[in-house]
C-alpha positions as CSV (number, residue, x, y, z in Angstrom):
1,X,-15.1,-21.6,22.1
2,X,-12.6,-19.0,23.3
3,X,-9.3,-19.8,21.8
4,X,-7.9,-19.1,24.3
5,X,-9.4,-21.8,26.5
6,X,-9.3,-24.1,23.7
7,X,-8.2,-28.2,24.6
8,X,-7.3,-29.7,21.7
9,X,-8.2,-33.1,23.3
10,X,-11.5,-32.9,22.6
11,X,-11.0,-33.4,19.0
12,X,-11.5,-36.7,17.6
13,X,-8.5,-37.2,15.2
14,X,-9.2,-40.7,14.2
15,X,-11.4,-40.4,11.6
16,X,-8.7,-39.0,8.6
17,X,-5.9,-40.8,10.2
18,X,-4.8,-38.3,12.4
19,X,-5.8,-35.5,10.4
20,X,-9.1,-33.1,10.9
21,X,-10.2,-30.3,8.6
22,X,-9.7,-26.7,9.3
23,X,-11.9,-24.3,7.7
24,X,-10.6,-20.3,7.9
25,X,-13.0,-18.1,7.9
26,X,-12.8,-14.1,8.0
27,X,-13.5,-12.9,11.6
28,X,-15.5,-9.9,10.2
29,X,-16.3,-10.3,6.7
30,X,-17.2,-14.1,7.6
31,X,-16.0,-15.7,4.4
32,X,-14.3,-18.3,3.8
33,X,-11.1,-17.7,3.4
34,X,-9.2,-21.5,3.0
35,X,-9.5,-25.0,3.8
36,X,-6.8,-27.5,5.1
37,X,-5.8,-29.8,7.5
38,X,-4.4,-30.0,11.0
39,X,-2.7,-32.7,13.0
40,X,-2.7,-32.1,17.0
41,X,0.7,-30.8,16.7
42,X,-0.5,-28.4,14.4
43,X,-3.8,-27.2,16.5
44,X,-1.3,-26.8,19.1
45,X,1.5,-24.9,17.8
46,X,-2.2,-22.9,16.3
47,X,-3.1,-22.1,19.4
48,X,0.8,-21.3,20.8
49,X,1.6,-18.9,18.4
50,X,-2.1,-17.4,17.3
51,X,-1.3,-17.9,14.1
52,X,-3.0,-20.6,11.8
53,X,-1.0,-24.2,11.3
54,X,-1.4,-26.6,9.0
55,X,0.1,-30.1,8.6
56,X,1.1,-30.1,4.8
57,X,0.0,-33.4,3.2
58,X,2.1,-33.1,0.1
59,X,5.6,-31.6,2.0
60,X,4.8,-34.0,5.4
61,X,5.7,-31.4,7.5
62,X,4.0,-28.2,9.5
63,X,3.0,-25.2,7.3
64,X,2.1,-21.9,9.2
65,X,0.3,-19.7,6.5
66,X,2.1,-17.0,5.6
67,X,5.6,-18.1,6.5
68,X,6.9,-17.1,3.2
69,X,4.4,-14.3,2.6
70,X,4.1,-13.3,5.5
71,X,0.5,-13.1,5.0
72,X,-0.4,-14.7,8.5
73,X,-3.9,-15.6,9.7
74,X,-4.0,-14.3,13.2
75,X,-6.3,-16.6,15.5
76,X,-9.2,-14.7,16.9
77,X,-11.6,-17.8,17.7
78,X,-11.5,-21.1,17.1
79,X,-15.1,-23.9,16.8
80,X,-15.8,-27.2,16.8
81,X,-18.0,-29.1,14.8
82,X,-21.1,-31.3,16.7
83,X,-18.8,-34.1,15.3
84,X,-15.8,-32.9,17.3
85,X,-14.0,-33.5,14.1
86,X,-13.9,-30.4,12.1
87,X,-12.6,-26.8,13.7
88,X,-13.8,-23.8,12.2
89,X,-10.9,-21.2,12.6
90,X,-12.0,-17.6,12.8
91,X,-8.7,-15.2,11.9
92,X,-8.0,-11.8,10.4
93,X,-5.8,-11.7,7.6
94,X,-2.9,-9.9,7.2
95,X,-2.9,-9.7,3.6
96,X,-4.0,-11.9,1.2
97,X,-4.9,-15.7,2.0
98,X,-4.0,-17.3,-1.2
99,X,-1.1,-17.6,-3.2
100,X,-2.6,-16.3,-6.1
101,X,-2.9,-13.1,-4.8
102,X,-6.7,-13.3,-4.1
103,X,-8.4,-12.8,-0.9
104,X,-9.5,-16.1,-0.5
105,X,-8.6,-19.6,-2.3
106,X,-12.0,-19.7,-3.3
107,X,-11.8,-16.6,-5.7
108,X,-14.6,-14.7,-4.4
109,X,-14.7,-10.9,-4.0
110,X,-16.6,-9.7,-1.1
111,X,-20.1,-7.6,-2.1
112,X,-22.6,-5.7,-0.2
113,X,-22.2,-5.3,3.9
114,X,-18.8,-8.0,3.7
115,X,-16.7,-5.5,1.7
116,X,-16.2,-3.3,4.4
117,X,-14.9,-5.9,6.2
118,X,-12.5,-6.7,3.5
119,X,-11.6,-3.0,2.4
120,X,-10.7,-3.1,6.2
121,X,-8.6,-5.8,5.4
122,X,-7.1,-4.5,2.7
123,X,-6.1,-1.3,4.6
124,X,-4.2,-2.9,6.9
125,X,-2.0,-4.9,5.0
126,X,-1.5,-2.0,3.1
127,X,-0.6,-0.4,6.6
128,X,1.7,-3.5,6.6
129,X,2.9,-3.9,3.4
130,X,3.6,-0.2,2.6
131,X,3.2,-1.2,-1.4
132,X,4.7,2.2,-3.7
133,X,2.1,4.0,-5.2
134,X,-1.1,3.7,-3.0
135,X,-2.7,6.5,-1.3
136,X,-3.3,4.4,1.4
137,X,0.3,4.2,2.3
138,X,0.8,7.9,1.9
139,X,-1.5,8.8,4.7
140,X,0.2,6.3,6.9
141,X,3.3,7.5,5.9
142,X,2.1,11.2,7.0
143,X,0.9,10.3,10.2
144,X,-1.7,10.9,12.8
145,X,-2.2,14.2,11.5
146,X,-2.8,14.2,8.6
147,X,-5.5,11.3,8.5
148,X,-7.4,13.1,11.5
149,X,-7.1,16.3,9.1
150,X,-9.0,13.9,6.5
151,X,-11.5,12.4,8.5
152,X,-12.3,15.7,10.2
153,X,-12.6,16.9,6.3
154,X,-14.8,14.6,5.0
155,X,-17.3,14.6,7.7
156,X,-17.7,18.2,6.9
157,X,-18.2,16.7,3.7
158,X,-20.8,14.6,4.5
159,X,-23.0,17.4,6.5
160,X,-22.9,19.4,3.2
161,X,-23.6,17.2,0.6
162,X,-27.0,16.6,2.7
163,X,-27.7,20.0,3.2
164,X,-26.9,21.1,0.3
165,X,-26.5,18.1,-2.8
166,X,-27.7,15.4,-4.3
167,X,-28.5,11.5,-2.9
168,X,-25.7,10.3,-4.7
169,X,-23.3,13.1,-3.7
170,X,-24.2,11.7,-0.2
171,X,-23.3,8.2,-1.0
172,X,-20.4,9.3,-2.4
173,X,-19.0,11.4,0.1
174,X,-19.9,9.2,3.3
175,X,-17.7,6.7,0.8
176,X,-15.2,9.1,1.7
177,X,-15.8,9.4,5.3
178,X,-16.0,5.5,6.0
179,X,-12.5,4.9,4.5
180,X,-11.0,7.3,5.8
181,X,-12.1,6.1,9.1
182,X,-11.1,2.4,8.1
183,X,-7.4,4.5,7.6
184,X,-7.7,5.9,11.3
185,X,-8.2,2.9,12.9
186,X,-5.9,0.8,11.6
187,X,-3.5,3.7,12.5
188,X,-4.7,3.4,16.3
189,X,-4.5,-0.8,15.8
190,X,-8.7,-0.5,16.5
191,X,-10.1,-3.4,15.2
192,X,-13.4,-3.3,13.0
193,X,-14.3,-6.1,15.4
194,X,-14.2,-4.5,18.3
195,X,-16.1,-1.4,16.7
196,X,-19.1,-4.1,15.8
197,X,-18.7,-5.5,19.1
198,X,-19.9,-1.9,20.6
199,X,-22.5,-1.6,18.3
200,X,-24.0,-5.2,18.8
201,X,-23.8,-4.2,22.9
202,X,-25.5,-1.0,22.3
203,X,-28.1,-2.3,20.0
204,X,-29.0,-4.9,23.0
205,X,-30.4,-2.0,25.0
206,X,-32.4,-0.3,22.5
């Protein structure tokens, strides 16, 4: 269901006292990111502001993740359960979800196809954050130019290595390549989801 024709009054919220459970969950990578809980004034200031809302059980009051951090989850989708009471929240992170610093509350690291998801994750908030020190902020700092001088390098890169090198010199350098592209769209505020959304469309025709 489309967030944005989302009707909150569908949602049982008698079960849990007035409560349901949200579950966050990575719009690309597809983790899960957190769990908590959401009254309907929360689903609705959720869906107002496109930014995830909880209702704090321990403070009694409305928590928007992030407004401290400023580590927001922005809304992209938003599910319900066969139960109507359960959502399933899909959002992209802008930084990370839990307090402790880690992606998700659950501790988990992304591996295999989900970590480019979650590199492109961490690019962004680095694109946000600006933290001292990273060579991902440099190249945003530098501008257009200088990552479209970097992507345009390493794709020569790429051709050479498999001309020319080894298997792993391949691997390596299209490393190289696909981060760099990660850096140039997050530059041009392209979102990997809309760059998988292209691919699943062309991939309906082959």
């Amino acid at each position: 269901m489309n967030n944005n024709t989302f009707n909150s009054s569908i949602l049982d919220f008698d079960k849990l006292n007035g409560l349901i459970p949200a579950v966050i969950q990575d719009v690309t990578t597809r983790e899960v990111l957190m769990v908590g809980f959401m009254n309907k004034v929360a689903v609705e200031k959720t869906l107002a502001d496109q930014r995830v809302t909880f209702w704090s059980r321990t403070k009694q009051r409305l928590w928007q993740k992030g407004e401290e951090s400023g580590h927001f989850l922005k809304v992209r989708d938003i599910k319900v359960d066969c139960d109507q009471d359960t959502i399933l929240v899909l959002a992209e992170p802008m930084g990370p979800t839990c307090h402790t610093g880690e992606r998700t509350c659950f501790g988990e690291n992304s591996r295999g196809i989900g970590f480019l998801g979650a590199l492109f994750d961490l690019i962004q908030w680095r694109k946000q954050e600006c933290p001292k020190g990273s060579y991902t902020t440099s190249l945003f700092e530098k501008g257009l130019p200088e990552i479209l001088a970097k992507v345009e390098e390493e794709s020569e890169e790429v051709c050479r290595a498999a001309r020319e090198e080894t298997r792993e010199r391949l691997a390596e350098e299209t490393a190289d390549l696909l981060y760099h592209t990660w850096v140039l769209l997050a530059e041009k505020k392209v979102s990997l989801e809309e760059v998988v959304a292209v691919l699943e469309k062309r991939a309906e025709k082959k």
